[in-house]
Structure formats: C-alpha cells, structure tokens
PDB file of N, CA, C and O in Angstrom:
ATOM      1  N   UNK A   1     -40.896 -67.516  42.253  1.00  0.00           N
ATOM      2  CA  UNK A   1     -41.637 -66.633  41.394  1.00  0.00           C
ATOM      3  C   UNK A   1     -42.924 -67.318  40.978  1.00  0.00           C
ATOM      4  O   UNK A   1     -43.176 -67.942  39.948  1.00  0.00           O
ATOM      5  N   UNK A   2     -43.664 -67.049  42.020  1.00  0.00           N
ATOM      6  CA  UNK A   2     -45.018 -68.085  41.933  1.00  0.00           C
ATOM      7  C   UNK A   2     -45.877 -67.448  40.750  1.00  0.00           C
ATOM      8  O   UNK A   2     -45.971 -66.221  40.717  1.00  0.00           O
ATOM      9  N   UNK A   3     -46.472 -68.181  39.831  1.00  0.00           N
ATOM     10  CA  UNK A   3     -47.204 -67.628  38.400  1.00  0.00           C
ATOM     11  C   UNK A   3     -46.551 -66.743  37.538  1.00  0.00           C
ATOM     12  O   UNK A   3     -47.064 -65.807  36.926  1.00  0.00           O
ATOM     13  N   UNK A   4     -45.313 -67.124  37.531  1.00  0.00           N
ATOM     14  CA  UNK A   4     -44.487 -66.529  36.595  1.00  0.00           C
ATOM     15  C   UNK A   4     -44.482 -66.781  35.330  1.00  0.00           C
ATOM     16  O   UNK A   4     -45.707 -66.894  35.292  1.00  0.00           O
ATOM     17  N   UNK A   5     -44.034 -67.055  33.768  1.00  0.00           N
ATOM     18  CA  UNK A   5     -43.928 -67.619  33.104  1.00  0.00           C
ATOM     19  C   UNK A   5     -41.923 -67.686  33.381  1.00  0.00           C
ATOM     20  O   UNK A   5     -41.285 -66.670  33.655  1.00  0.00           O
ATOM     21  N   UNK A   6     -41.516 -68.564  33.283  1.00  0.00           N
ATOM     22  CA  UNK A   6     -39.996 -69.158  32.918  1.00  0.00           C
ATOM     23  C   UNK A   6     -39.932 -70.063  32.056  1.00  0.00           C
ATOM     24  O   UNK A   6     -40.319 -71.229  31.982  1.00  0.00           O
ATOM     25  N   UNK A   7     -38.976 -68.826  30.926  1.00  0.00           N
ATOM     26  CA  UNK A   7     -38.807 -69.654  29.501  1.00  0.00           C
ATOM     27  C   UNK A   7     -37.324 -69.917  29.605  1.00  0.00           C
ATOM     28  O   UNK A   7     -36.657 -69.658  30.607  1.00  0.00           O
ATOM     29  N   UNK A   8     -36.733 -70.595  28.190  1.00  0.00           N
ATOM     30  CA  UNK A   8     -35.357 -70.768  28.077  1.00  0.00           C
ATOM     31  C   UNK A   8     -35.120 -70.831  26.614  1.00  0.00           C
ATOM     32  O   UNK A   8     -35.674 -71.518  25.755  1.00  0.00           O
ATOM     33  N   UNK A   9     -34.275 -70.055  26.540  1.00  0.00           N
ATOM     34  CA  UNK A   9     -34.093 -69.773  25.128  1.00  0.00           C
ATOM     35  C   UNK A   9     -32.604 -69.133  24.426  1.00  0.00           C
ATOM     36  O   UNK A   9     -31.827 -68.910  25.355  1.00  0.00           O
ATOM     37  N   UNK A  10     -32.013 -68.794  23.152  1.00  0.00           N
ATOM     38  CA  UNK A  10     -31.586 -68.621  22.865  1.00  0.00           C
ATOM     39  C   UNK A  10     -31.490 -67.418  22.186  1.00  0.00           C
ATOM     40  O   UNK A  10     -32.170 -67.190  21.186  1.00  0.00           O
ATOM     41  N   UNK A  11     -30.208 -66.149  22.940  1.00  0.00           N
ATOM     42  CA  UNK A  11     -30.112 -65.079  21.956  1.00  0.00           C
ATOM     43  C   UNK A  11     -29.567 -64.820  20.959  1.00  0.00           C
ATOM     44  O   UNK A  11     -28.421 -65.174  20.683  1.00  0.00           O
ATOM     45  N   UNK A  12     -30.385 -64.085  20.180  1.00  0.00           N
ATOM     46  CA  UNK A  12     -30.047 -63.991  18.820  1.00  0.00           C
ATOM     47  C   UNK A  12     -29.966 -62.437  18.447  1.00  0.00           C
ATOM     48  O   UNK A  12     -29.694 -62.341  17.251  1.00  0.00           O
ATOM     49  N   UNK A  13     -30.094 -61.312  18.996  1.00  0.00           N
ATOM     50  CA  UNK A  13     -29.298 -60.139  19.144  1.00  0.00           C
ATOM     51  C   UNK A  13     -29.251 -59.617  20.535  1.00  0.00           C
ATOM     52  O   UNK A  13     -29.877 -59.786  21.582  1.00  0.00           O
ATOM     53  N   UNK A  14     -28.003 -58.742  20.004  1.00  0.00           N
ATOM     54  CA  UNK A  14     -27.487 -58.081  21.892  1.00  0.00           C
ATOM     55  C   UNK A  14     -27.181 -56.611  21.142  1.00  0.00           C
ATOM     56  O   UNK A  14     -26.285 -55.924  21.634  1.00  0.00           O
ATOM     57  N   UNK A  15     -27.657 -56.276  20.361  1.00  0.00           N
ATOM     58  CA  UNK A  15     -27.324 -54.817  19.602  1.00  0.00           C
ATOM     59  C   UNK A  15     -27.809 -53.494  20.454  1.00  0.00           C
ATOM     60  O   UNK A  15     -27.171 -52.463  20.236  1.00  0.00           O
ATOM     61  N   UNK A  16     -28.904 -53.439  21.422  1.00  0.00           N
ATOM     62  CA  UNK A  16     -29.525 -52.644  21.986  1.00  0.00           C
ATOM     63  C   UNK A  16     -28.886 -52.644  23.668  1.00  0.00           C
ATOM     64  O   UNK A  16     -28.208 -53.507  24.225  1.00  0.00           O
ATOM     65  N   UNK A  17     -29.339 -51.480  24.129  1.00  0.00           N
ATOM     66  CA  UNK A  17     -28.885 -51.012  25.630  1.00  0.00           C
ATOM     67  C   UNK A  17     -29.823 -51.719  26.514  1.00  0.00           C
ATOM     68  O   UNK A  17     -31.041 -51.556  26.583  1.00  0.00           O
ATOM     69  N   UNK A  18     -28.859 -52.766  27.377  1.00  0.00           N
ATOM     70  CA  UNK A  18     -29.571 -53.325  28.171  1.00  0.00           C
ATOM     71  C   UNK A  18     -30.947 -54.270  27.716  1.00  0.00           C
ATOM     72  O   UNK A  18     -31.760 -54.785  28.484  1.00  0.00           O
ATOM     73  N   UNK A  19     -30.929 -54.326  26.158  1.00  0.00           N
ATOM     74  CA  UNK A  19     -31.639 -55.517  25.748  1.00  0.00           C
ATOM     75  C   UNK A  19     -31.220 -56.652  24.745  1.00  0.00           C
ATOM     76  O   UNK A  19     -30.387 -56.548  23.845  1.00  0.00           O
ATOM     77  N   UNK A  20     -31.985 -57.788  25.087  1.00  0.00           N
ATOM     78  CA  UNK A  20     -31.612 -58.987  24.763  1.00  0.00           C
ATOM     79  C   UNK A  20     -32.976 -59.357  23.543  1.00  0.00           C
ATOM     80  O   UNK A  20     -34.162 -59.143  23.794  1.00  0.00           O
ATOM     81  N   UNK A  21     -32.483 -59.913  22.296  1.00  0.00           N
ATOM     82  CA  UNK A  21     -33.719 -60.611  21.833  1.00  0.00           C
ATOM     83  C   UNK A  21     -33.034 -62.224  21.942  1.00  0.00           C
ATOM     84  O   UNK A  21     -31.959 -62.755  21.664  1.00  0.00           O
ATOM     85  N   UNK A  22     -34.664 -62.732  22.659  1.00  0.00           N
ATOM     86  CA  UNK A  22     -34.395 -64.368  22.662  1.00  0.00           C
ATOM     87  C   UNK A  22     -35.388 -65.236  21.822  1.00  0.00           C
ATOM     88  O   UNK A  22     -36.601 -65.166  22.020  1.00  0.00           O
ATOM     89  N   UNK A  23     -34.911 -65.946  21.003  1.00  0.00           N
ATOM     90  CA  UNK A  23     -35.349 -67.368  20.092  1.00  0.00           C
ATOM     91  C   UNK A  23     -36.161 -68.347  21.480  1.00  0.00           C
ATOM     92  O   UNK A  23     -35.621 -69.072  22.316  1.00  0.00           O
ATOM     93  N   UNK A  24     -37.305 -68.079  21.330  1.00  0.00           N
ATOM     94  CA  UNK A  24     -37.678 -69.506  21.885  1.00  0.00           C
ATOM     95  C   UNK A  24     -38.325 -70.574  21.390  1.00  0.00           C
ATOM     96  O   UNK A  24     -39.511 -70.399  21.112  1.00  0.00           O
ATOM     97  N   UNK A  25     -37.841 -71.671  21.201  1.00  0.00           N
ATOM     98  CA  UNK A  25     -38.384 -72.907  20.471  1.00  0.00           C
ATOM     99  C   UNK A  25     -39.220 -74.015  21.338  1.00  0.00           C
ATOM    100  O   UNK A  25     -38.757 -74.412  22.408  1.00  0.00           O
ATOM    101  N   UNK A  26     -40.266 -74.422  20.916  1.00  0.00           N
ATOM    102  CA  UNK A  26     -41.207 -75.308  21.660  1.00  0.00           C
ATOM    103  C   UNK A  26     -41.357 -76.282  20.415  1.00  0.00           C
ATOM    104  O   UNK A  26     -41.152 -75.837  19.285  1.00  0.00           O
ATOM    105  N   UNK A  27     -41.748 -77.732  20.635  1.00  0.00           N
ATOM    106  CA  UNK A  27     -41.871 -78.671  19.731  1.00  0.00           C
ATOM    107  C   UNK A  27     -43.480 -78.786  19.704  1.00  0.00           C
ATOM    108  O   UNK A  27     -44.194 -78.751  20.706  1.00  0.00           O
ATOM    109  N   UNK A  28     -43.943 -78.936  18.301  1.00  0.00           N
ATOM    110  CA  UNK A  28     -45.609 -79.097  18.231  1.00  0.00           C
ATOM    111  C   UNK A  28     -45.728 -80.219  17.811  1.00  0.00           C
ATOM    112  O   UNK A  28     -44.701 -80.759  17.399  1.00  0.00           O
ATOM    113  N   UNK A  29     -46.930 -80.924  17.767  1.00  0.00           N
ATOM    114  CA  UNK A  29     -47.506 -81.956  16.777  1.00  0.00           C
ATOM    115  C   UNK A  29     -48.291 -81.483  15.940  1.00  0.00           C
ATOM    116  O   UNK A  29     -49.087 -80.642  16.358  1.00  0.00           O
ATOM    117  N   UNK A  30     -48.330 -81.850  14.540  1.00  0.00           N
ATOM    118  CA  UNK A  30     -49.720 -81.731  13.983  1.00  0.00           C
ATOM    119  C   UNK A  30     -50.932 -82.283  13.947  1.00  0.00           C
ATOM    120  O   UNK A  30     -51.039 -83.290  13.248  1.00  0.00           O
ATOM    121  N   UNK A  31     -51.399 -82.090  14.228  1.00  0.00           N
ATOM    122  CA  UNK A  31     -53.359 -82.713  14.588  1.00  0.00           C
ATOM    123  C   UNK A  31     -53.454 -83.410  13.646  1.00  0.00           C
ATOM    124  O   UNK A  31     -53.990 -84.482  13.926  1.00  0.00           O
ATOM    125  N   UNK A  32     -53.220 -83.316  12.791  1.00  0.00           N
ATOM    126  CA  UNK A  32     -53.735 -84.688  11.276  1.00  0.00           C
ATOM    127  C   UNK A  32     -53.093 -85.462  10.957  1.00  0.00           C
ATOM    128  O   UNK A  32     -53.430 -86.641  10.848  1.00  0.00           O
ATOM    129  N   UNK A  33     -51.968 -84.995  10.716  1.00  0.00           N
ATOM    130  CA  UNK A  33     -50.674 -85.809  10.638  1.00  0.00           C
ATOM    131  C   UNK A  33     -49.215 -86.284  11.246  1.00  0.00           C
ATOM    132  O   UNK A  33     -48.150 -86.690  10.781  1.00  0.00           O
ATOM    133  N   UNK A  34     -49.687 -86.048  12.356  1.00  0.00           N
ATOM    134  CA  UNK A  34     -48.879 -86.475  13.790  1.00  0.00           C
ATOM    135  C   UNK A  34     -47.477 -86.219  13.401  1.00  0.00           C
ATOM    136  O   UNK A  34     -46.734 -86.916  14.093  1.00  0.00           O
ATOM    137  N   UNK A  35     -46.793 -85.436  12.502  1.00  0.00           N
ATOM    138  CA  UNK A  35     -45.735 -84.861  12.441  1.00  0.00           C
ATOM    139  C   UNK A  35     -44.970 -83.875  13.437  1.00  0.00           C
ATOM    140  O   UNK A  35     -45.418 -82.734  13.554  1.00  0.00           O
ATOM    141  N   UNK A  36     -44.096 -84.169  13.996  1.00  0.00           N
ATOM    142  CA  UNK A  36     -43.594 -82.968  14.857  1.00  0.00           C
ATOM    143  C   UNK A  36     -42.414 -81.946  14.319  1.00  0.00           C
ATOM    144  O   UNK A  36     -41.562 -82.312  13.510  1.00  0.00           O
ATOM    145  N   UNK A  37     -42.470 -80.765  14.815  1.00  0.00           N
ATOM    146  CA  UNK A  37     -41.742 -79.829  13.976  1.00  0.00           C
ATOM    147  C   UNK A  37     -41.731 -78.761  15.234  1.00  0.00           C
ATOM    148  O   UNK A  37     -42.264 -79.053  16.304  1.00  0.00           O
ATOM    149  N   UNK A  38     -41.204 -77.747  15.053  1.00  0.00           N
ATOM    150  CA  UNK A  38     -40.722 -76.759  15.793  1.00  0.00           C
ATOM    151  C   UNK A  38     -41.501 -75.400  15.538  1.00  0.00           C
ATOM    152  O   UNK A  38     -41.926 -75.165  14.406  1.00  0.00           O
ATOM    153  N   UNK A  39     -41.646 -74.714  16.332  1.00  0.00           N
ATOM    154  CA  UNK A  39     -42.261 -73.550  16.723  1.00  0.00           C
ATOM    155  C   UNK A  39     -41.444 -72.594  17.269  1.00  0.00           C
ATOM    156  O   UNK A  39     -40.664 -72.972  18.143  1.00  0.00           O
ATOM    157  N   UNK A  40     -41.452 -71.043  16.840  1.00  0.00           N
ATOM    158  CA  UNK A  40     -39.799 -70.370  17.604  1.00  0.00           C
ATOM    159  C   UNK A  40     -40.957 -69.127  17.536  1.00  0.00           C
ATOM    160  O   UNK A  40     -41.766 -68.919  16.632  1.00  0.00           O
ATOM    161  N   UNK A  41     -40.743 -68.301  18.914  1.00  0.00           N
ATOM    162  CA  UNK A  41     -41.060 -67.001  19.345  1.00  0.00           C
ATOM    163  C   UNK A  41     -39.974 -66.014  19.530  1.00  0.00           C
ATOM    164  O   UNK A  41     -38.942 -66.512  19.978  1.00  0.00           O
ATOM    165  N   UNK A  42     -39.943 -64.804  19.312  1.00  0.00           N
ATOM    166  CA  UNK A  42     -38.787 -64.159  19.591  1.00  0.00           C
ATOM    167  C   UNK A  42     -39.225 -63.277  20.808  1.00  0.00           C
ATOM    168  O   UNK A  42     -40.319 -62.718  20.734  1.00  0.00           O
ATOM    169  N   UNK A  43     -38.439 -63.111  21.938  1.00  0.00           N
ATOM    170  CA  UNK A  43     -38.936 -62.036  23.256  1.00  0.00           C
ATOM    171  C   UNK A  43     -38.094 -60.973  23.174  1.00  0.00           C
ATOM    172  O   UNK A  43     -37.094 -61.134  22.474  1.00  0.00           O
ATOM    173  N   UNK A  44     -38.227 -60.070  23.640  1.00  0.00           N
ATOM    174  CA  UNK A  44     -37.139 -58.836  24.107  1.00  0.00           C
ATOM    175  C   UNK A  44     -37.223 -58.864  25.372  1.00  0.00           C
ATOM    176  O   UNK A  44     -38.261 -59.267  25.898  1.00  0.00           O
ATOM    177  N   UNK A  45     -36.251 -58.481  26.049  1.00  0.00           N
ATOM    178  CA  UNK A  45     -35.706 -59.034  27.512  1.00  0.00           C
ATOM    179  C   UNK A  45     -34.665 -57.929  28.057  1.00  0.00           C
ATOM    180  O   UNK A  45     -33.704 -57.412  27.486  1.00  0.00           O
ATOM    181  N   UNK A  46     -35.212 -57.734  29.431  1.00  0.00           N
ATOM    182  CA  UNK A  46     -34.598 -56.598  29.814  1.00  0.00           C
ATOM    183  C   UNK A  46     -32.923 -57.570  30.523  1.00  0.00           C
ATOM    184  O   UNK A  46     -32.849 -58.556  31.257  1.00  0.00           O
ATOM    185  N   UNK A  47     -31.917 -56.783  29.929  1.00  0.00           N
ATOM    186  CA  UNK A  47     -30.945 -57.973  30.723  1.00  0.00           C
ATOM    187  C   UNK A  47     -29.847 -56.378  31.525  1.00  0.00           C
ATOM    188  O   UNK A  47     -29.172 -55.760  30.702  1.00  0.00           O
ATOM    189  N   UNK A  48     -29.803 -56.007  32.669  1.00  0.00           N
ATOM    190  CA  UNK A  48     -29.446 -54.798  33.466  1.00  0.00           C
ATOM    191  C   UNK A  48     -27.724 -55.503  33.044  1.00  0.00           C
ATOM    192  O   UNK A  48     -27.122 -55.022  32.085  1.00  0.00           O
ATOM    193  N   UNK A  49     -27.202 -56.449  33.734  1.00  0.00           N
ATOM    194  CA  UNK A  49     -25.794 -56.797  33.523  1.00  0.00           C
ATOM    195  C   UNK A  49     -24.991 -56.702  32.462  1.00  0.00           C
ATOM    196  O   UNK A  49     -23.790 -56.447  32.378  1.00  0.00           O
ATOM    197  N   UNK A  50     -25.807 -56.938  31.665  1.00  0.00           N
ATOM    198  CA  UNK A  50     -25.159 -57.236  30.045  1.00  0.00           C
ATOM    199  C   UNK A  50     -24.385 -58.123  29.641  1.00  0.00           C
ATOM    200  O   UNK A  50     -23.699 -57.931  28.638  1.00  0.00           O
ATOM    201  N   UNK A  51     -24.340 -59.181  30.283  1.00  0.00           N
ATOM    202  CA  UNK A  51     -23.879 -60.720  29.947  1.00  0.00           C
ATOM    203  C   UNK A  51     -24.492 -61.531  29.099  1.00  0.00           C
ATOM    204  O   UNK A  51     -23.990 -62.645  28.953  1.00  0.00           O
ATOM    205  N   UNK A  52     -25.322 -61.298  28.579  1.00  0.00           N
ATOM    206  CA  UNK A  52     -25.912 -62.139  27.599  1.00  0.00           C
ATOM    207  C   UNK A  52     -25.275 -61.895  26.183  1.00  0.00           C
ATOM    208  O   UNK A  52     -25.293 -60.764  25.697  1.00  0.00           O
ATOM    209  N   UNK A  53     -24.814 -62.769  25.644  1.00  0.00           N
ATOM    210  CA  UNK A  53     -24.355 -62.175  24.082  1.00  0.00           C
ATOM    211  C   UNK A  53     -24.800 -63.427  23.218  1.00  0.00           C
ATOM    212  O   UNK A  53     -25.017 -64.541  23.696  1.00  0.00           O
ATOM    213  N   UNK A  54     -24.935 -62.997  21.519  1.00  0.00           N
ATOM    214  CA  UNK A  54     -25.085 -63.780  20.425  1.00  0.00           C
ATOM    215  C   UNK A  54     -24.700 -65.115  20.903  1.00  0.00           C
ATOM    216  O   UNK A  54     -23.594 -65.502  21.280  1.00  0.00           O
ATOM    217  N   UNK A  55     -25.943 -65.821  20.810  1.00  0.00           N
ATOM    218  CA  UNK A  55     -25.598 -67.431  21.007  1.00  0.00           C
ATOM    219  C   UNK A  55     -25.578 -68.137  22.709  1.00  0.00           C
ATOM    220  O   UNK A  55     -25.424 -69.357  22.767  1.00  0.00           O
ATOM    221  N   UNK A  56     -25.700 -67.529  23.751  1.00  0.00           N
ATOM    222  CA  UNK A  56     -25.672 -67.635  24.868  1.00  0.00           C
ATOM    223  C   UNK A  56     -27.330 -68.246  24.816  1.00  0.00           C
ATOM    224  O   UNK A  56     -28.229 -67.754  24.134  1.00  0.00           O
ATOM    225  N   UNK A  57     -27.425 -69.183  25.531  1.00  0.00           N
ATOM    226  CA  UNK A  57     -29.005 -69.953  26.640  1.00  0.00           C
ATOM    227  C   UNK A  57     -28.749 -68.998  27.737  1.00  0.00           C
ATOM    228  O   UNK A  57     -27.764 -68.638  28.381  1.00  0.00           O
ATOM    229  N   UNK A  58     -30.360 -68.649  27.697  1.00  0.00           N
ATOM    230  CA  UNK A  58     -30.476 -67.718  28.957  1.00  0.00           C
ATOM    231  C   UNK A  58     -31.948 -67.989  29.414  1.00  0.00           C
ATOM    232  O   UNK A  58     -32.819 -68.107  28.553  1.00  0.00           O
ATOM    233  N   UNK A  59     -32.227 -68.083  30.638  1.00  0.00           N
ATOM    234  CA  UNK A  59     -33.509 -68.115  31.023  1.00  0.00           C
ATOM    235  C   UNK A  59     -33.965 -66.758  31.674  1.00  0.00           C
ATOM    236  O   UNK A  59     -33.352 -66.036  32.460  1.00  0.00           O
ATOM    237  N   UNK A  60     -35.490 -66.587  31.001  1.00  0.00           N
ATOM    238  CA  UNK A  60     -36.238 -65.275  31.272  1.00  0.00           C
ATOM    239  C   UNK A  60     -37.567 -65.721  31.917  1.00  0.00           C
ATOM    240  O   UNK A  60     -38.157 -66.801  31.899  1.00  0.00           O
ATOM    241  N   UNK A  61     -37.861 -64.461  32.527  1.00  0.00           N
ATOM    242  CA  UNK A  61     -38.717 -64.893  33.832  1.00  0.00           C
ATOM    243  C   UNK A  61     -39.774 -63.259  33.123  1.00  0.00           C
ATOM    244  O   UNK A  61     -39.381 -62.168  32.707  1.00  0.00           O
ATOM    245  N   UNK A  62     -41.091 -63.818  33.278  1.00  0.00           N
ATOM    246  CA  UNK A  62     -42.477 -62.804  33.143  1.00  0.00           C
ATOM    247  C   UNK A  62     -42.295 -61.438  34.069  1.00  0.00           C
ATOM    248  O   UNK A  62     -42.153 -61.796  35.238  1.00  0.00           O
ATOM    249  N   UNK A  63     -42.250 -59.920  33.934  1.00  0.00           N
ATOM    250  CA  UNK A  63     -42.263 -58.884  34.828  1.00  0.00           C
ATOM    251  C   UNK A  63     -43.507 -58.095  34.137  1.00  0.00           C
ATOM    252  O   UNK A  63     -44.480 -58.299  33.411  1.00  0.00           O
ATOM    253  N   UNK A  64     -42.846 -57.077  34.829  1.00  0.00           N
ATOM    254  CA  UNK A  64     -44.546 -55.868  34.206  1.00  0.00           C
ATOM    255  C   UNK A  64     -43.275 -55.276  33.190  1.00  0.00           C
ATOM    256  O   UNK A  64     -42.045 -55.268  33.218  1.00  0.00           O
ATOM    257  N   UNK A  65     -44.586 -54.693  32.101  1.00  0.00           N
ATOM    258  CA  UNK A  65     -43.952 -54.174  30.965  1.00  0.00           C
ATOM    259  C   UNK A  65     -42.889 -53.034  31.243  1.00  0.00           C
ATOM    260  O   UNK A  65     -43.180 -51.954  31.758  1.00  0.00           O
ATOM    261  N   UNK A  66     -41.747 -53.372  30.876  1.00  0.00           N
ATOM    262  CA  UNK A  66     -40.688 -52.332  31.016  1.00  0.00           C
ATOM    263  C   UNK A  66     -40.807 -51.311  29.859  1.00  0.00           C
ATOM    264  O   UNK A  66     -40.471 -50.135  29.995  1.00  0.00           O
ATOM    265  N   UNK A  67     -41.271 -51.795  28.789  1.00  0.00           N
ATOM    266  CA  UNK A  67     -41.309 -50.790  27.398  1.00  0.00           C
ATOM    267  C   UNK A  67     -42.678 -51.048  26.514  1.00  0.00           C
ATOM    268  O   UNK A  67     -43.662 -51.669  26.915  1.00  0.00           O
ATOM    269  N   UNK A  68     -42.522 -50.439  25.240  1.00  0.00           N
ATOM    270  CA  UNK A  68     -43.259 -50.927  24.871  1.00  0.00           C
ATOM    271  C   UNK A  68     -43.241 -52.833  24.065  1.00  0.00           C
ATOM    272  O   UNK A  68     -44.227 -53.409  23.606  1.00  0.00           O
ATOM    273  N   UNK A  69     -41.825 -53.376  24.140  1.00  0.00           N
ATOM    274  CA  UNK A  69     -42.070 -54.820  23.793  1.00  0.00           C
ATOM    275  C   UNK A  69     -41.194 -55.451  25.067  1.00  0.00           C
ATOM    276  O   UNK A  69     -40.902 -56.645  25.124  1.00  0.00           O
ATOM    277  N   UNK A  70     -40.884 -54.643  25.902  1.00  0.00           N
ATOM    278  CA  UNK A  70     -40.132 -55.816  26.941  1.00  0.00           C
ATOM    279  C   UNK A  70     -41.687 -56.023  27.999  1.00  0.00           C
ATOM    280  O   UNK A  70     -42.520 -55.274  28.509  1.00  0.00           O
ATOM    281  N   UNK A  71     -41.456 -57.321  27.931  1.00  0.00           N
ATOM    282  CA  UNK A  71     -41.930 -58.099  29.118  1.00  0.00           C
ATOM    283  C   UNK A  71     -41.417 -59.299  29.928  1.00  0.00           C
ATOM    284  O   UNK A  71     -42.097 -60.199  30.420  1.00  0.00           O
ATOM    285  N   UNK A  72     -39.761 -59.099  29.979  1.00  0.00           N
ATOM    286  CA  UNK A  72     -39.369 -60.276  30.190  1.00  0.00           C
ATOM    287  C   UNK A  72     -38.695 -59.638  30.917  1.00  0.00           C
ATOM    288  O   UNK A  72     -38.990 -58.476  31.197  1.00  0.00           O
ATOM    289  N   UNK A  73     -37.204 -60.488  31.584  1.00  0.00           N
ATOM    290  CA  UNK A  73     -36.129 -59.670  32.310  1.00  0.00           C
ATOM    291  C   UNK A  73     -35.051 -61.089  32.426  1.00  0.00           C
ATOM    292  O   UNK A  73     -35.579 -62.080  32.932  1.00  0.00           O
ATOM    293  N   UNK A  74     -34.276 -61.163  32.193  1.00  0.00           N
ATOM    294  CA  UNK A  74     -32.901 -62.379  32.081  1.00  0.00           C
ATOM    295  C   UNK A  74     -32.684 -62.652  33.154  1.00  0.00           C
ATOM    296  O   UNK A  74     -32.062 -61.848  33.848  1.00  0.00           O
ATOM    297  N   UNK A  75     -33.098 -63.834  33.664  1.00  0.00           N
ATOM    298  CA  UNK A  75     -32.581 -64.502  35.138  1.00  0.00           C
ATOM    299  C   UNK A  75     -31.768 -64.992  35.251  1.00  0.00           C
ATOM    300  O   UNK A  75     -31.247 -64.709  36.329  1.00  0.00           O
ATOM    301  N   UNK A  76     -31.013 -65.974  34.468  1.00  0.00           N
ATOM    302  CA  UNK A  76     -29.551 -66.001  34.251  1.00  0.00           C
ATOM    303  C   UNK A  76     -28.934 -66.529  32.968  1.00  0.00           C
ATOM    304  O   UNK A  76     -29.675 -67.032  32.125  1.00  0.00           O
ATOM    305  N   UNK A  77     -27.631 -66.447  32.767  1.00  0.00           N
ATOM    306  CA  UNK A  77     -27.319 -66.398  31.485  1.00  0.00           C
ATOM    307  C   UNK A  77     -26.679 -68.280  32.039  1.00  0.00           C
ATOM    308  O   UNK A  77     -25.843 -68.526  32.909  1.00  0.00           O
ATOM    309  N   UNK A  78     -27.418 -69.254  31.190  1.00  0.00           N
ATOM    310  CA  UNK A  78     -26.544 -70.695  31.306  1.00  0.00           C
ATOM    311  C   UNK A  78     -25.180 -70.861  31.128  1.00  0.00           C
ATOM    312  O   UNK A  78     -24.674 -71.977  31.244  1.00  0.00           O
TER     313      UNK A  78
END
C-alpha cells in the first residue's frame, strides 16, 4: 500500500455498524523544555468483519472517504 498512511492504535468504541473508533498515541517533545509526553488522535474506521472490540490493537490503513468521518479501514485486528 504504497503512500498509504498505516497507523496502530487502540479501540475505544465498537458501538456503531461496521465502525470502529481508534485512540492513537504518538510521543512528542517539547521545544523548550525537552519534556516528553503523549499526544492521542481519535479515527473512525471502517472495520466490514467486526472483530475489533473495546480494547483490541488494531492497525488502520488511509482509503477514500467512506462517510462523512471515516477515512480509515482496519487491516487487522493484533
């Protein structure tokens, strides 16, 4: 999946049909004070199988917009 984005992350609801919301955390520094701390995005993610549930690592891969907030799609559940 050449120029894809592939993230990995953690879900944190499975309440919706065929969607996943995923926690993604990246570590930052701060520019002044060289402190590091955490950064978390949340995605919506098209997952067709429905194997992903509360608390599952799953990696999501970049598609064309399925909705108006999915842009992702679950490549597999870890």
């Amino acid at each position: 999946m050449k120029g894809k984005k592939i993230l990995k992350g953690t879900v944190v609801s499975d309440k919706m049909n065929k969607t996943v919301v995923v926690r993604v955390v990246r570590k930052v520094r701060h520019k002044r004070y060289e402190k590091s701390f955490d950064k978390w995005k949340k995605y919506y993610a098209h997952d067709e199988s429905g194997k992903a549930v509360v608390g599952s690592t799953v990696t999501i891969v970049e598609t064309r917009p399925l909705s108006k907030l999915k842009r992702f799609r679950v490549l597999e559940v870890v």
